[in-house]
C-alpha positions as CSV (number, residue, x, y, z in Angstrom):
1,X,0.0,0.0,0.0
2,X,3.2,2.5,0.7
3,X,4.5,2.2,-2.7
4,X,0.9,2.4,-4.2
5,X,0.6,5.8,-2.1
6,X,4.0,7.2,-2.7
7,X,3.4,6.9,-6.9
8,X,-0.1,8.7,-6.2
9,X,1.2,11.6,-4.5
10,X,4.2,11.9,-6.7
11,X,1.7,11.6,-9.7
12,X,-0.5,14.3,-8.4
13,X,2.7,16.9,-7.5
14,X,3.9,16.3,-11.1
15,X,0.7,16.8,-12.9
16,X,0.3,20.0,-10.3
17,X,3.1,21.8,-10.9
18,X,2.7,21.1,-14.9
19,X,-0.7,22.8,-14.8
20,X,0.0,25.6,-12.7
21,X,2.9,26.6,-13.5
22,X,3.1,29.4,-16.6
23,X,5.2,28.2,-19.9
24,X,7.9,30.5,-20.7
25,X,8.9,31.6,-24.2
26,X,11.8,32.9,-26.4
27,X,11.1,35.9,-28.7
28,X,13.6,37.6,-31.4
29,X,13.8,41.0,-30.6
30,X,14.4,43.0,-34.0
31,X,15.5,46.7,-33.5
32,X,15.8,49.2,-36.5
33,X,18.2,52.0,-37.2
34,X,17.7,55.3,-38.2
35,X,14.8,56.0,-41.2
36,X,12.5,54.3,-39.5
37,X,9.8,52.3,-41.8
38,X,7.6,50.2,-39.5
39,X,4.9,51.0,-37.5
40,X,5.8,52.3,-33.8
41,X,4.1,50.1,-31.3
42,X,3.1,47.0,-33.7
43,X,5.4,44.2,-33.0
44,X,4.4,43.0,-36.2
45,X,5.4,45.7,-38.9
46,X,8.1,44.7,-40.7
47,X,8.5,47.8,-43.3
48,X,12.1,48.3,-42.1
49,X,13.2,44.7,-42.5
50,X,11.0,42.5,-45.3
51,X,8.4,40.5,-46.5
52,X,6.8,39.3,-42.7
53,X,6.9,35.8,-44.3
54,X,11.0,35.5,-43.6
55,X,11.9,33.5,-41.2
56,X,13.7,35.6,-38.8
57,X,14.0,33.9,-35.1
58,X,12.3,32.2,-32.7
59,X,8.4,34.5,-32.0
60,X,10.2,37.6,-33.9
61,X,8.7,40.4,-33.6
62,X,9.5,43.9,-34.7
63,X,10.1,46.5,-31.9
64,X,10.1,49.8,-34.3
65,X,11.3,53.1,-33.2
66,X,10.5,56.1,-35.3
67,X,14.3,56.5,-36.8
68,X,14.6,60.1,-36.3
69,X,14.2,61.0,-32.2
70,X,16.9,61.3,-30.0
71,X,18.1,57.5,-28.8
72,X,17.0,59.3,-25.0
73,X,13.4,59.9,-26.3
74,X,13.0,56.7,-28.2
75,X,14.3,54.3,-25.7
76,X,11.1,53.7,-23.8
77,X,9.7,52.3,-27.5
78,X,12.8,49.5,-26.8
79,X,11.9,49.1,-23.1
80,X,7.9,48.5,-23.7
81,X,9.4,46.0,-26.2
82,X,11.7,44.1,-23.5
83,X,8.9,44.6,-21.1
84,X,6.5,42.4,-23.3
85,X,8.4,39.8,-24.4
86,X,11.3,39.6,-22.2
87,X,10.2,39.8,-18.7
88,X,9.7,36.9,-16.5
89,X,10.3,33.4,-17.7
90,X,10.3,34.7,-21.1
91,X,13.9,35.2,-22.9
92,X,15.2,36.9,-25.9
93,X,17.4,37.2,-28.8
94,X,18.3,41.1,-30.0
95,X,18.9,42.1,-33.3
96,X,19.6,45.3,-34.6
97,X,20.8,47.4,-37.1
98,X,22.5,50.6,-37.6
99,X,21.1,53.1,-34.7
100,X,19.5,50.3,-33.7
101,X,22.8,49.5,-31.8
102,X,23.2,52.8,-29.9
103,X,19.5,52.5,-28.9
104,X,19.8,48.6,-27.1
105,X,23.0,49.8,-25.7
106,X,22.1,53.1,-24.6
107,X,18.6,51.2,-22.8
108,X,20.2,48.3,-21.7
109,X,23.3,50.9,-19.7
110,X,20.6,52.9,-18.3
111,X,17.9,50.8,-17.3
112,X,19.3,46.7,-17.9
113,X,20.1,45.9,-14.1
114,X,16.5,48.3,-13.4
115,X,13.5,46.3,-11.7
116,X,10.9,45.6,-14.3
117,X,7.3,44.4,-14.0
118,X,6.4,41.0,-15.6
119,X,4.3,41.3,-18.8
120,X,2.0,38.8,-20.5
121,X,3.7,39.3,-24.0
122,X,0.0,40.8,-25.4
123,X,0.1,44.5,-26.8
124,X,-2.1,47.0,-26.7
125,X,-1.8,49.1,-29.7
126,X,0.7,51.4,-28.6
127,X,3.0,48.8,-28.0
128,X,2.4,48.2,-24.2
129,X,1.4,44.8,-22.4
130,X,-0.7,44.5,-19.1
131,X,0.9,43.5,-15.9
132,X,0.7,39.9,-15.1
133,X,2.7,36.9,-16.4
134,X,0.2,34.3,-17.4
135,X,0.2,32.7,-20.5
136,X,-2.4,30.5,-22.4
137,X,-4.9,32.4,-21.3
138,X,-4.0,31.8,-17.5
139,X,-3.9,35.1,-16.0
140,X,-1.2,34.8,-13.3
141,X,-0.5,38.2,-11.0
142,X,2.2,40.4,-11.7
143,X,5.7,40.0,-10.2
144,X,8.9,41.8,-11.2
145,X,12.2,40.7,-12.2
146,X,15.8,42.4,-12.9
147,X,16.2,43.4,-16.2
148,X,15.5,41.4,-18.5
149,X,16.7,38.1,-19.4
150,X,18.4,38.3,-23.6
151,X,20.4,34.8,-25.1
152,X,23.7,34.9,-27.1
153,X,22.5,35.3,-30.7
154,X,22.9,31.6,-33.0
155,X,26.2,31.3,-33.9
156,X,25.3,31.6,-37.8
157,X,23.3,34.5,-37.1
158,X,26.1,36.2,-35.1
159,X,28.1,36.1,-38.4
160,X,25.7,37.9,-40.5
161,X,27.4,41.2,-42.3
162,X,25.2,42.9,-44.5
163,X,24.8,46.6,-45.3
164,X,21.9,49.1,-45.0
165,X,19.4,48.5,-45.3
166,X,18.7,44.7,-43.9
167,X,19.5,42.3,-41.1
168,X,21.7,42.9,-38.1
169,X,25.2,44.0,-38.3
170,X,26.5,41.2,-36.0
171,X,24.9,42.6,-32.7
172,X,23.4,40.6,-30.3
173,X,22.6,41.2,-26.4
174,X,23.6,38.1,-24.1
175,X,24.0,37.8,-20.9
């Protein structure tokens, strides 16, 4: 009867902790440079870089900036973008291009080691997310977490060269 018990409970914390536990995710981060071309606060305008049908990363999305502002003004376009998709559980790959550079670097120095609140990786159509972590259509309650948590880039995508306009001039945020 001990053993029979034992495999029940074990059964019944592994199926627990499976089901309430929110999944994390990995998201490609793409950051333009200067001329702008996609739509500020739509994750999924890709103007600047293509045809949206490329296959460019892991959940890419697009986190625009208007090109033109100062890299002070613009950088809370970049943090709303690590604040989505990068808080939490959730990790991600940067990319960026031309200005794009100055503007992760200039972000990540000023507010990287800064306390964040998790987001559930849904915008609102200026580019923000809601509080609170949950995914699948679990809400879970906000929390907050250092920074946020960026991967080494692929190796074969750390040796991409190209010029403007196009993919990222071997750039990536890791930590």
């Amino acid at each position: 009867m001990q053993p029979l018990r034992f495999s029940m409970v074990l059964c019944l914390l592994v199926l627990t902790g499976l089901t309430g536990s929110a999944s994390a995710a990995n998201y490609t981060l793409w950051i333009n440079g200067r001329i702008g071309g996609g739509t500020v606060g739509d994750y999924d305008s890709w103007t600047y870089w293509g045809p949206s049908g490329v296959d460019a990363g892991v959940n890419k999305k697009s986190a625009n900036w208007d090109g033109r502002g100062s890299i002070a003004s613009q950088s809370p376009r970049i943090r709303d973008a690590l604040d989505c998709f990068c808080t939490g559980a959730n990790w991600c790959y940067i990319a960026t291009h031309s200005a794009g550079d100055l503007l992760i670097g200039y972000t990540l120095a000023h507010y990287g080691a800064s306390t964040r609140t998790i987001r559930n990786a849904v915008a609102n159509a200026n580019g923000v997310c809601a509080a609170g972590g949950g995914s699948g259509g679990q809400p879970r309650p906000a929390g907050t977490s250092s920074g946020w948590p960026r991967r080494p880039a692929p190796a074969a995508a750390r040796n991409w060269r190209t010029s403007a306009p196009g993919p990222p001039r071997n750039r990536w945020c890791g930590t």
